[in-house]
DSSP file (Angstrom, degrees, kcal/mol; ACC not computed):
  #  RESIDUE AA STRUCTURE BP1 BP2  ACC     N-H-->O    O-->H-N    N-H-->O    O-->H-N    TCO  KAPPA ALPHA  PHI   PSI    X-CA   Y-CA   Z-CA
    1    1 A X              0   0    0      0, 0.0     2,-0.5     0, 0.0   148,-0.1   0.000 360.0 360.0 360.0 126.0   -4.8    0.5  -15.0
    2    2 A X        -     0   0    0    146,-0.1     2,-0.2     3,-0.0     3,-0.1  -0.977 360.0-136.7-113.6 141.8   -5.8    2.3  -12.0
    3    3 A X        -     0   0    0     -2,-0.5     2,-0.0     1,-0.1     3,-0.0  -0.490  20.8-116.2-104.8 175.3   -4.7    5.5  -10.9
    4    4 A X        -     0   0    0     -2,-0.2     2,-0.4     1,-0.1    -1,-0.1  -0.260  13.3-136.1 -94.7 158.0   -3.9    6.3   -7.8
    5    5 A X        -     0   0    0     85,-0.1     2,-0.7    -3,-0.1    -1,-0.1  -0.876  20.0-135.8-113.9 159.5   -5.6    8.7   -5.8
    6    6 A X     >  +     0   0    0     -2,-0.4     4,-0.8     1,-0.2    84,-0.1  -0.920  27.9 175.7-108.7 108.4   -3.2   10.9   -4.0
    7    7 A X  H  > S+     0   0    0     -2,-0.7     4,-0.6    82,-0.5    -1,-0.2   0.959  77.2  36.8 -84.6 -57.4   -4.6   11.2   -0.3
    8    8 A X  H >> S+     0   0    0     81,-0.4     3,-2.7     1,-0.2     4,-0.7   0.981 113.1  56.0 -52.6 -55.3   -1.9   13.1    1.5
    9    9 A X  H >4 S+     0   0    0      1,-0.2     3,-1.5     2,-0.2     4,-0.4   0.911 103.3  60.2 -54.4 -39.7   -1.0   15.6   -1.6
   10   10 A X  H 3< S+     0   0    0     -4,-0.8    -1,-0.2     1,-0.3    -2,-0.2   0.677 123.5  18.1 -33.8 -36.7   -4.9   16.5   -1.6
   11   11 A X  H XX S+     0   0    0     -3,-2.7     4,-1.0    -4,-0.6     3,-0.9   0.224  92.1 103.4-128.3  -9.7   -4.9   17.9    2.2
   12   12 A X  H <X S+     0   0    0     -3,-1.5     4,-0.8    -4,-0.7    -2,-0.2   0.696  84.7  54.4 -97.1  -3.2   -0.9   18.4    2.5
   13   13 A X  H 34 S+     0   0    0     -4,-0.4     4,-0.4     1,-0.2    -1,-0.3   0.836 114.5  35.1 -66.4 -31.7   -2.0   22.6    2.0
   14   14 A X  H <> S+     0   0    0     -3,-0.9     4,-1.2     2,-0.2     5,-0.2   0.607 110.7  62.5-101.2   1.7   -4.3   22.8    4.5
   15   15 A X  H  < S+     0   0    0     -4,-1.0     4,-0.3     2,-0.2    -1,-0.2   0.579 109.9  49.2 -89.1 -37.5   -2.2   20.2    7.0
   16   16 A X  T  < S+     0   0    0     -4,-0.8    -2,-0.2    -5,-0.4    -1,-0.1   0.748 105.6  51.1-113.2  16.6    0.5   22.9    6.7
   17   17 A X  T >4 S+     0   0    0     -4,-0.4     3,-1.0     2,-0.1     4,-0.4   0.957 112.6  44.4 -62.7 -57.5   -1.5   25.6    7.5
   18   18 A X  T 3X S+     0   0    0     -4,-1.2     4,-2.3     1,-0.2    -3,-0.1   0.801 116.9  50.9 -31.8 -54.3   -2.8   23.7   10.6
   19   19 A X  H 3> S+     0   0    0     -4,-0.3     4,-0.6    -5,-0.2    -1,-0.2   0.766 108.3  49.1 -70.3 -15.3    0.9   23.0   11.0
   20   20 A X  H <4 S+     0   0    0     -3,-1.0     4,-0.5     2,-0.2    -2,-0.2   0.636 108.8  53.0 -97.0 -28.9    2.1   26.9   10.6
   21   21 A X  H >4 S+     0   0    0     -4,-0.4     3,-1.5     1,-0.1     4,-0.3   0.913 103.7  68.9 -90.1 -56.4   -0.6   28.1   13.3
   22   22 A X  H >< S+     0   0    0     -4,-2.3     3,-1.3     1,-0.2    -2,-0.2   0.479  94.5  44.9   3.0 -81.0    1.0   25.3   15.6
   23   23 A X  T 3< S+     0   0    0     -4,-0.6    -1,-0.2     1,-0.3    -2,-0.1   0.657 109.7  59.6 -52.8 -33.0    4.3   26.7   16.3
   24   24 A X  T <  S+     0   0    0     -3,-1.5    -1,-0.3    -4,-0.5     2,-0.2   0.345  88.8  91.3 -75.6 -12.1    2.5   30.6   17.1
   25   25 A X  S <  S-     0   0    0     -3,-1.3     2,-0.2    -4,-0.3     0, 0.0  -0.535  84.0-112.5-108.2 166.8    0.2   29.0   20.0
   26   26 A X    >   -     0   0    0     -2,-0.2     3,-1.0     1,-0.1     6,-0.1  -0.568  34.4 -92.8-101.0 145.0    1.6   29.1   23.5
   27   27 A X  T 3  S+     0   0    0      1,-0.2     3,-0.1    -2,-0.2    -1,-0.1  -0.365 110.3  16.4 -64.9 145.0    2.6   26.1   25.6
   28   28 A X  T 3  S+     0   0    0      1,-0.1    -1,-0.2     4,-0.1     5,-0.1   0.651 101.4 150.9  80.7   7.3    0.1   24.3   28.0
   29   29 A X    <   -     0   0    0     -3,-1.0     4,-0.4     1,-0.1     5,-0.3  -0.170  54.4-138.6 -55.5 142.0   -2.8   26.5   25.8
   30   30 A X  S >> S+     0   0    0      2,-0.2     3,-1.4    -3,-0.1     4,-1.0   0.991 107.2  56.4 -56.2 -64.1   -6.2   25.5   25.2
   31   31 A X  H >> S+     0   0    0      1,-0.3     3,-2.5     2,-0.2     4,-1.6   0.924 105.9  52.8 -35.4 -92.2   -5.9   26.7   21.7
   32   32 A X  H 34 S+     0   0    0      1,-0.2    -1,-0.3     2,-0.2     4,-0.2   0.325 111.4  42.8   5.8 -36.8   -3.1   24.4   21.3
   33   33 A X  H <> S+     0   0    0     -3,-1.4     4,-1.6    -2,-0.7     5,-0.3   0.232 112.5  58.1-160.9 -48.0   -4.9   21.4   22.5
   34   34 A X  H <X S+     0   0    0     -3,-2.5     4,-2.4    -4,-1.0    -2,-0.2   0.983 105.9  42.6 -75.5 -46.2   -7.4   22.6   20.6
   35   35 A X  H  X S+     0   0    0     -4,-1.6     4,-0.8     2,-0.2    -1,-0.2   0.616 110.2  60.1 -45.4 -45.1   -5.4   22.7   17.2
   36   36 A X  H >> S+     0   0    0     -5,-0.3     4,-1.9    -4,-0.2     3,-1.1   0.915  93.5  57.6   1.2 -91.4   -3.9   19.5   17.9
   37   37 A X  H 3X S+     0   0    0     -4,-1.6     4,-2.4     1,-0.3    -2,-0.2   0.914 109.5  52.5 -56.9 -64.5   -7.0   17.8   18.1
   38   38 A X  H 3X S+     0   0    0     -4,-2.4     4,-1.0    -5,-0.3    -1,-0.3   0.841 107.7  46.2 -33.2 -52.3   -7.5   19.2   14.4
   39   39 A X  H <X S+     0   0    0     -3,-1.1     4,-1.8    -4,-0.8    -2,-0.2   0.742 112.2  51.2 -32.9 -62.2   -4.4   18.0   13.0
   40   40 A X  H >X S+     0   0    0     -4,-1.9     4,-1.0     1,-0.2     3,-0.6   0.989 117.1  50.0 -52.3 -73.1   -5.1   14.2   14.8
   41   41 A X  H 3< S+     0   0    0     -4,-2.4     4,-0.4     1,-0.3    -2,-0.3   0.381 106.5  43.2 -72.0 -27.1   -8.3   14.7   13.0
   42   42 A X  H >X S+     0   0    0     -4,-1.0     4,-2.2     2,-0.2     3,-0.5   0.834 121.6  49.3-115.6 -54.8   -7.4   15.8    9.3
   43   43 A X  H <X S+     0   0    0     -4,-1.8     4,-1.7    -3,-0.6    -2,-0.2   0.863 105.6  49.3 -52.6 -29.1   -4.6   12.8    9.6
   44   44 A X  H 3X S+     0   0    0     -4,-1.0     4,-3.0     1,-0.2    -1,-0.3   0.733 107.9  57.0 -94.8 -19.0   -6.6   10.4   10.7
   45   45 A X  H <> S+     0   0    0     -3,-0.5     4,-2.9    -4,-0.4     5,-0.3   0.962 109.7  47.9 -69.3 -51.4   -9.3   11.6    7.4
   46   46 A X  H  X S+     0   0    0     -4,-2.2     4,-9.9     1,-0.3     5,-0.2   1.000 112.5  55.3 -87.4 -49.0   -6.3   10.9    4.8
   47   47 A X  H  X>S+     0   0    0     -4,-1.7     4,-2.6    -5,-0.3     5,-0.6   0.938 111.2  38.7  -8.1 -85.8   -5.9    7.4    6.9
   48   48 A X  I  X>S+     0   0    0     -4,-3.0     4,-2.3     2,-0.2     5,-0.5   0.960 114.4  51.1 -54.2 -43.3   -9.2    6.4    6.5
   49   49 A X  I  X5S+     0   0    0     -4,-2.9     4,-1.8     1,-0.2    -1,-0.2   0.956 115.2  49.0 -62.5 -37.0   -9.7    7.6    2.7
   50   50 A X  I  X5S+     0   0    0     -4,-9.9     4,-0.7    -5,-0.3    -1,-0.2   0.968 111.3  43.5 -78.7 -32.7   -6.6    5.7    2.1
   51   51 A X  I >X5S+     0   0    0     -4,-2.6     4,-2.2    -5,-0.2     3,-0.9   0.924 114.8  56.3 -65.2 -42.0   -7.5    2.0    4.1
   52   52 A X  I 3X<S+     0   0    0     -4,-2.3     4,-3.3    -5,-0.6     5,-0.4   0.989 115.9  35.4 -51.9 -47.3  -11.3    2.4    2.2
   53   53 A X  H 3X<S+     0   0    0     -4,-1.8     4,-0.8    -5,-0.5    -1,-0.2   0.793 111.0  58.8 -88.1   6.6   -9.6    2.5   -1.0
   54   54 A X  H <X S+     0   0    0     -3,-0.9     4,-2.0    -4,-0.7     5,-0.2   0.701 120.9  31.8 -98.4 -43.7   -6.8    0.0   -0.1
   55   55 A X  H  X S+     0   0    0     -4,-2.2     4,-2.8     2,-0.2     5,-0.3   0.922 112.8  60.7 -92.8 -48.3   -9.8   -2.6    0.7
   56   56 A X  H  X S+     0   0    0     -4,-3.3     4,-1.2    -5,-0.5    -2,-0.1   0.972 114.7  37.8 -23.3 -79.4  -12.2   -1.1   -2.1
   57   57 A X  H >X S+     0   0    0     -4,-0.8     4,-1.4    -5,-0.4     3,-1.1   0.887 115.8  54.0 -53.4 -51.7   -9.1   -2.2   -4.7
   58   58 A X  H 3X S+     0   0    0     -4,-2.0     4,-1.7     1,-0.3     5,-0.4   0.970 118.0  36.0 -49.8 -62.2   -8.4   -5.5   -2.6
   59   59 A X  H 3< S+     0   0    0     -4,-2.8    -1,-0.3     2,-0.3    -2,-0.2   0.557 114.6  53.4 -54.8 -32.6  -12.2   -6.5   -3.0
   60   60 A X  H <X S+     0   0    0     -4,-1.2     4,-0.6    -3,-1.1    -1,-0.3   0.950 111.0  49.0-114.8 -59.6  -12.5   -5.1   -6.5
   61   61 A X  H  X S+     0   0    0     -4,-1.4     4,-0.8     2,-0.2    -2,-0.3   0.443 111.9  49.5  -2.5 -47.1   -9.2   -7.4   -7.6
   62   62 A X  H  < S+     0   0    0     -4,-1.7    -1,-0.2    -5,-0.2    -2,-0.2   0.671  96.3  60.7 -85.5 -24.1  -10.6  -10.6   -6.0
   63   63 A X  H  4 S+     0   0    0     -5,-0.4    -2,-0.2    -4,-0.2    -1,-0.1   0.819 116.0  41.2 -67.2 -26.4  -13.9  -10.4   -7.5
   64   64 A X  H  < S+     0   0    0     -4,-0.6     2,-0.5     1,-0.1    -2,-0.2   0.829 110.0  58.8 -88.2 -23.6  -11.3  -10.7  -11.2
   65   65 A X     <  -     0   0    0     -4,-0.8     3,-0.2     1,-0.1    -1,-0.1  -0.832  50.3-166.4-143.5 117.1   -8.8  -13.2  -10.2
   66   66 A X  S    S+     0   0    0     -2,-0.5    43,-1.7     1,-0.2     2,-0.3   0.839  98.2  30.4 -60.8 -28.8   -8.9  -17.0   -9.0
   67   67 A X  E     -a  109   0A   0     41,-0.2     2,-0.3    -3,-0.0    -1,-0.2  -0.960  66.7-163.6-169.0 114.0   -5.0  -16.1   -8.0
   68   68 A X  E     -a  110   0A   0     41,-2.1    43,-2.7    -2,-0.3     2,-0.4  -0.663   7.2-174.3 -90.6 141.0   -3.2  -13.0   -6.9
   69   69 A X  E     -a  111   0A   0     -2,-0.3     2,-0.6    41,-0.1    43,-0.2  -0.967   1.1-172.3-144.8 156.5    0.6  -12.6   -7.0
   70   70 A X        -     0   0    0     41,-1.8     2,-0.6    -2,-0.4    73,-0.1  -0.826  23.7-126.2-129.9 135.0    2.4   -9.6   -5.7
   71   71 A X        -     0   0    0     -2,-0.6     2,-0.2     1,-0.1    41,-0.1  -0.608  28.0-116.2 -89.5 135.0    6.1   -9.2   -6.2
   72   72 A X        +     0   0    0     -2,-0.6     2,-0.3     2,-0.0    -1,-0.1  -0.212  39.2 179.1 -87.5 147.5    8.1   -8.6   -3.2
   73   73 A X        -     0   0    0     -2,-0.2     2,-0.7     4,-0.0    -1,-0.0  -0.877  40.3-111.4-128.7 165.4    9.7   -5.5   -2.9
   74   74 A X    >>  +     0   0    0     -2,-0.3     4,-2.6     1,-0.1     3,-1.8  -0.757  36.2 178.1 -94.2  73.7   12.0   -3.6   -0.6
   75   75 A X  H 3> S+     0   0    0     -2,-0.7     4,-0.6     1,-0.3    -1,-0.1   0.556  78.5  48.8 -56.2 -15.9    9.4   -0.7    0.4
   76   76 A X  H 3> S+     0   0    0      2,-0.2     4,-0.6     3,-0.1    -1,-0.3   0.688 112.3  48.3 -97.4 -18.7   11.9    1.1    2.9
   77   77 A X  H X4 S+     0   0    0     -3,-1.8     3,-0.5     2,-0.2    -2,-0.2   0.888 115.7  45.9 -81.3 -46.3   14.5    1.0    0.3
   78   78 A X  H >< S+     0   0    0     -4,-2.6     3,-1.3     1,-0.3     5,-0.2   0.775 105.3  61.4 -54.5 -35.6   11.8    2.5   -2.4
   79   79 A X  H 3< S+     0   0    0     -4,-0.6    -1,-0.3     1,-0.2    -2,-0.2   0.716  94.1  59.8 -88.4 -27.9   10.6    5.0   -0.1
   80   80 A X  T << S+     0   0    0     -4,-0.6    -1,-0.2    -3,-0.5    -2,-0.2   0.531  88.4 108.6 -60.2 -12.3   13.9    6.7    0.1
   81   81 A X  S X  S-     0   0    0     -3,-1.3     3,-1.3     2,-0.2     6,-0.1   0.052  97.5 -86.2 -60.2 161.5   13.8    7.3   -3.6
   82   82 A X  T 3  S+     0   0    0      1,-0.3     2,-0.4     2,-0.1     3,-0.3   0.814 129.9  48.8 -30.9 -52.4   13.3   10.4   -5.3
   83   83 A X  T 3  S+     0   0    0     -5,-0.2     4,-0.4     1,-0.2    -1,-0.3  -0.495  72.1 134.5 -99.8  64.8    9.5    9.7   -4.9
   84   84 A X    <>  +     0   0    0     -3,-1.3     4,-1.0    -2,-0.4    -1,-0.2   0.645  64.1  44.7 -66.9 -34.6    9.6    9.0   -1.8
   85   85 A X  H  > S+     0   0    0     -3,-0.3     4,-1.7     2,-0.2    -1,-0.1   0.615 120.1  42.7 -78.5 -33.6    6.7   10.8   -0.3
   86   86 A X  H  > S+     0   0    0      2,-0.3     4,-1.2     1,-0.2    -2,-0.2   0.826 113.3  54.1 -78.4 -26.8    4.2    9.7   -3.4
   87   87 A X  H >> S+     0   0    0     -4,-0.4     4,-1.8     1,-0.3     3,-0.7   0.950 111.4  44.6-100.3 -54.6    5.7    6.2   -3.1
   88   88 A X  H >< S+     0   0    0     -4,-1.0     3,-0.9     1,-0.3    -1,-0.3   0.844 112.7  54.2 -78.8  -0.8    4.7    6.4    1.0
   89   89 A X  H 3< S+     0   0    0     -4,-1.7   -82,-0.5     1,-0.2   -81,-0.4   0.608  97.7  59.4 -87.7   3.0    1.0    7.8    0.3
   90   90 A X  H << S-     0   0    0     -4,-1.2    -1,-0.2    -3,-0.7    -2,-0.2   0.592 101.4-148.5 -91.1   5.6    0.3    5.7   -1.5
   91   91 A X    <X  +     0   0    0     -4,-1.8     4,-1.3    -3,-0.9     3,-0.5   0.790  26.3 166.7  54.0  44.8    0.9    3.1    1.2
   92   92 A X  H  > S+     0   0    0     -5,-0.4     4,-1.8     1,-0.2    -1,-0.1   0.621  78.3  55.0 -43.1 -36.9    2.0   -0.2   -0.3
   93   93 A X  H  > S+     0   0    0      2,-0.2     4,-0.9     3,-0.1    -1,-0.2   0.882 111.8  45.5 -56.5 -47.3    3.1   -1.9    2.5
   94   94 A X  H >> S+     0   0    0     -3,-0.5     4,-2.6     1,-0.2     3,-1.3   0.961 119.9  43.5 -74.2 -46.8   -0.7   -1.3    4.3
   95   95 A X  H 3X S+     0   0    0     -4,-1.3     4,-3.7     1,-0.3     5,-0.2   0.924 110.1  52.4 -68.7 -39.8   -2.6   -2.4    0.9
   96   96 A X  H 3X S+     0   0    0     -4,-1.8     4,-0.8     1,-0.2    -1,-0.3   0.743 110.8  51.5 -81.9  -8.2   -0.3   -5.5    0.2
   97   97 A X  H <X S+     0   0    0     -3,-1.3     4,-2.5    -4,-0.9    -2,-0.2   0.688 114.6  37.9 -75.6 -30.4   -1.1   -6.5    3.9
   98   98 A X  H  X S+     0   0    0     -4,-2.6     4,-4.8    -3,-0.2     5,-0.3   0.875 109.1  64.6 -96.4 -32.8   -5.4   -6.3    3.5
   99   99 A X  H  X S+     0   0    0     -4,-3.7     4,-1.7     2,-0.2    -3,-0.2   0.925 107.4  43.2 -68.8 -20.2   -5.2   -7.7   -0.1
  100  100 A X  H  X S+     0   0    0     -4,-0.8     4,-2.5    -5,-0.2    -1,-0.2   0.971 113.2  47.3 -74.2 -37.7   -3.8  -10.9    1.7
  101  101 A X  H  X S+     0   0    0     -4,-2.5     4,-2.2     2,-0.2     5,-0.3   0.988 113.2  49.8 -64.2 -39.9   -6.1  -10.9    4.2
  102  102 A X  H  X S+     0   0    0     -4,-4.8     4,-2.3     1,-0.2    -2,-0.1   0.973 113.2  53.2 -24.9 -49.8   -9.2  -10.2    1.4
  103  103 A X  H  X>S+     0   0    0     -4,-1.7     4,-2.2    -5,-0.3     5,-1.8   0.776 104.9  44.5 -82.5 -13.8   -7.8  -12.9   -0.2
  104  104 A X  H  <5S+     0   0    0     -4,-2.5    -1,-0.2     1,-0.2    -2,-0.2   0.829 117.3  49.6 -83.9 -11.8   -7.7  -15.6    2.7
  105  105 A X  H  <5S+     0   0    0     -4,-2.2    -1,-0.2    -5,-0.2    -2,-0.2   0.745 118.6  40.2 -95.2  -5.2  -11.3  -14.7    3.6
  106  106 A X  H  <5S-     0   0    0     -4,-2.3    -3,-0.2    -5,-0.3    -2,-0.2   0.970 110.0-119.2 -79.9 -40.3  -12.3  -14.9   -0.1
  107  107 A X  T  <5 +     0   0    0     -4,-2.2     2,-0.4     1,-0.4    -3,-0.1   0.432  61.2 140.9 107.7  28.6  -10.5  -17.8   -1.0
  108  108 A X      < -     0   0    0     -5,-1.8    -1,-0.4    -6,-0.1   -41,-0.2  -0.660  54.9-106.2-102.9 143.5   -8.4  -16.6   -3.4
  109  109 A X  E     -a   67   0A   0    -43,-1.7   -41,-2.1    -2,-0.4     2,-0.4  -0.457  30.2-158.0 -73.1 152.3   -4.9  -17.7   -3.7
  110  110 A X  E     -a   68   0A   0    -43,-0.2     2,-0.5    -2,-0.1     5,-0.2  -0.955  16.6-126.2-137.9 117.3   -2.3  -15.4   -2.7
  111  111 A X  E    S+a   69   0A   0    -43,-2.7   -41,-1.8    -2,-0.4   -44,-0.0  -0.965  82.2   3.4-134.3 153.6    0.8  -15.7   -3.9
  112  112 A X  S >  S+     0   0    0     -2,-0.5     2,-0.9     4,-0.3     3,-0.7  -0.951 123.8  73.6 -57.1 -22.5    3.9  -15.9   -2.6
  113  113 A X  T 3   +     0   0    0      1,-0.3    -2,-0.2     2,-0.1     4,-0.1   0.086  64.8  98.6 -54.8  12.8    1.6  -15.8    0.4
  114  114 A X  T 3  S-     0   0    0     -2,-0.9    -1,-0.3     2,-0.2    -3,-0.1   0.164 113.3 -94.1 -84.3  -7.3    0.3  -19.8   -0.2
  115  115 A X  S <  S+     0   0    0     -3,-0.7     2,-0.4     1,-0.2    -2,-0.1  -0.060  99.7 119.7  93.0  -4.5    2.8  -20.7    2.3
  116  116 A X        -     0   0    0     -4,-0.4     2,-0.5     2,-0.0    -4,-0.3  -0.575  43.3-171.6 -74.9 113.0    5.1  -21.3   -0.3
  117  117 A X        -     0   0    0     -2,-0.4    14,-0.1     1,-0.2     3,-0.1  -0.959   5.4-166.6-123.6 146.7    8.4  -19.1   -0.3
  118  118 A X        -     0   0    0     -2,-0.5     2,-0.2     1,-0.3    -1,-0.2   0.729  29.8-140.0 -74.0 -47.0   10.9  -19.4   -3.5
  119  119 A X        -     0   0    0      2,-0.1     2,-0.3     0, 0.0    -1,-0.3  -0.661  44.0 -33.3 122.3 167.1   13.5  -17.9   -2.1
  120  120 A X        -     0   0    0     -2,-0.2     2,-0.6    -3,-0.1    -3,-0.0  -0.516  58.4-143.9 -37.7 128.7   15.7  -15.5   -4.1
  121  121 A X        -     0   0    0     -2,-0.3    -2,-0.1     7,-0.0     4,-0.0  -0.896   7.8-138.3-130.5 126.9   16.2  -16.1   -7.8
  122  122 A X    >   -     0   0    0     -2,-0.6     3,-2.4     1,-0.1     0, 0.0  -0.121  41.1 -94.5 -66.6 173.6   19.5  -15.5   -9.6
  123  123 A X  T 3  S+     0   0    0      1,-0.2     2,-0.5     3,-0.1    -1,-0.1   0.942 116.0  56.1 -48.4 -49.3   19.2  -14.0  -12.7
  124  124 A X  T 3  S+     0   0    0      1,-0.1     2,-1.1     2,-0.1    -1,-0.2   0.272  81.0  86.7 -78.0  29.9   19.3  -17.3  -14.9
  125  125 A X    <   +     0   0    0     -3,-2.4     2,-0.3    -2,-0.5    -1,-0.1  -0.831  54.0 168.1-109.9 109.5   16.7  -18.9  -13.4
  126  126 A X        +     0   0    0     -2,-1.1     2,-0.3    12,-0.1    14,-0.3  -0.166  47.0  82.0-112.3  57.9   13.7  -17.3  -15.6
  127  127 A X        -     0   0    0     -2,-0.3     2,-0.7    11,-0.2    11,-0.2  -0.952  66.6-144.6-150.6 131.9   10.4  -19.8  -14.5
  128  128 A X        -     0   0    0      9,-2.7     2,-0.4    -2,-0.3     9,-0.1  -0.870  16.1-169.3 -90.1  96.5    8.7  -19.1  -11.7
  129  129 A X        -     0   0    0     -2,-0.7     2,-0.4     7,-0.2     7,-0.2  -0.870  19.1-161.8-127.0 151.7    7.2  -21.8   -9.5
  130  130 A X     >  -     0   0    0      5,-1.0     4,-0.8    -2,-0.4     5,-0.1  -0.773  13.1-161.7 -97.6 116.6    4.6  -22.0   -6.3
  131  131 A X  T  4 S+     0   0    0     -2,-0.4    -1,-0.2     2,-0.1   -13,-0.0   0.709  86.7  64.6 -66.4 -16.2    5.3  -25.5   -4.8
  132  132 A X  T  4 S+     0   0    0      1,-0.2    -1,-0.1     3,-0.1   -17,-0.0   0.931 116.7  11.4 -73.9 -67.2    2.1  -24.9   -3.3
  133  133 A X  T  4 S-     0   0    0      2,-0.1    -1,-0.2     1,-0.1    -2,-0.1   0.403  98.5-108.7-118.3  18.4   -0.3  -24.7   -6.0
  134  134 A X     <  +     0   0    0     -4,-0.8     2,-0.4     1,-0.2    -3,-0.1   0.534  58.7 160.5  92.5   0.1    1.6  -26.0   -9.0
  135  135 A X        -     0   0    0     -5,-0.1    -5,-1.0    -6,-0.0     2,-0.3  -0.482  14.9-178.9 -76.4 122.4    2.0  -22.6  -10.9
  136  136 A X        +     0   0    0     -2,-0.4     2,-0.2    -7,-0.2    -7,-0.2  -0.928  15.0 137.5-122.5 150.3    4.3  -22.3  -13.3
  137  137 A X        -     0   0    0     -2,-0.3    -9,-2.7    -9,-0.1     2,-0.7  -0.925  57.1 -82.5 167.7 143.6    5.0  -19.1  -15.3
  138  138 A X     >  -     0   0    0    -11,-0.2     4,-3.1    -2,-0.2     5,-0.4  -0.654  41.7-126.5 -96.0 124.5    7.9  -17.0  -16.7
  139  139 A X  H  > S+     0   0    0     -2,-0.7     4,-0.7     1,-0.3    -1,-0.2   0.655 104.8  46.6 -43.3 -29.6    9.2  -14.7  -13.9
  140  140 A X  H  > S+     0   0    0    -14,-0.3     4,-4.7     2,-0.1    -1,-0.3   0.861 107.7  54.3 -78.8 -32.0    8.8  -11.4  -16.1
  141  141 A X  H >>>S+     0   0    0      1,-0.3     4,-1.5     2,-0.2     3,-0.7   0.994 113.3  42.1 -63.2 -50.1    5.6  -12.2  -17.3
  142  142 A X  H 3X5S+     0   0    0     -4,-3.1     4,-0.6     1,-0.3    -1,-0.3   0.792 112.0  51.3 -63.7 -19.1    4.4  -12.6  -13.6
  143  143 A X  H 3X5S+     0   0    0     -4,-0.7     4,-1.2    -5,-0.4    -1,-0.3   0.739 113.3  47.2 -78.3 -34.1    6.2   -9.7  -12.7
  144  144 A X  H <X5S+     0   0    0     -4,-4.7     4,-3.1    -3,-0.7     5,-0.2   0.960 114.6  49.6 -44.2 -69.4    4.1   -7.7  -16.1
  145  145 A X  H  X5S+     0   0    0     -4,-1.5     4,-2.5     2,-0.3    -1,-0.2   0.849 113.8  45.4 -42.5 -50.3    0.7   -9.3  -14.8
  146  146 A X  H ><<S+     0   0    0     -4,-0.6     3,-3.2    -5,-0.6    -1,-0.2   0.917 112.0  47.3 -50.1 -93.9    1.5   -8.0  -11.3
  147  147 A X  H 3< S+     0   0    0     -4,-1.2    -2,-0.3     1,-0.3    -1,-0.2   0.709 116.9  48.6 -14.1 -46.1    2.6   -4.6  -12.4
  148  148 A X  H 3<        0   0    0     -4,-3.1    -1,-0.3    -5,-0.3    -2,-0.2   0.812 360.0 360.0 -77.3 -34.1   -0.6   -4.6  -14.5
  149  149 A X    <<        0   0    0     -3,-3.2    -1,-0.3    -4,-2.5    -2,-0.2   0.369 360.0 360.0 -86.9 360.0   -3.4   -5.7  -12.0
């Protein structure tokens, strides 16, 4: 298990401070401009902490496993949820995108990403298989294994 670091919630006090003297500054201002430029800058900080540890975890993950598999999910659907805000700082979409690149420059399989699509599976089909690379495996358990890594 790893837990998540929460990048946004960490800064989101002093990002609506930043965000409170905004609205008080005069149009066309220096100060304005100036405030801004803070703002880009303290966003662009949770950014970065979150892609370092989004590649960290990719990196860290490939060094353990001959074969990755990531279950696909509906991330816009997820993000509308109740945890919707946690769900989008932690960035899932950006992280499931560098662990496939990690994985094509380690050589590590990535699957569904083998070139291989399944498809949709109705409920009674409970075996998962990669035409690609021969894996076969019961569709919860690979959904566990996922969840778990």
């Amino acid at each position: 298990m790893i837990e998540r670091p929460k990048f946004l919630t960490k800064l989101q006090s002093e990002l609506t401070l930043l965000q409170r003297r905004l609205k008080l500054k005069s149009k066309a201002s220096v100060n304005l401009y100036k405030l801004n430029q803070k703002i880009a800058r303290l966003h662009q900080k949770i950014s970065d902490t979150r892609k370092d540890f989004h590649f960290k975890l990719a990196n860290h993950l490939c060094d353990q496993a001959g074969m990755i598999f990531v279950e696909d999910l509906d991330l816009r659907t997820w993000a509308k949820g109740m945890l919707g805000k946690h769900t989008l700082d932690a960035g899932f979409g950006q992280f499931f995108n560098i662990l496939a690149w990690v994985c094509r420059k380690r050589g590590v399989d990535f699957c569904p990403n083998c070139g291989a699509h399944t498809g949709k599976k109705d409920l009674p089909e409970r075996e998962h298989k990669c035409p690609q690379c021969q894996y076969e495996i019961n569709r919860d358990v690979a959904a566990t294994k996922v969840i778990c890594h």
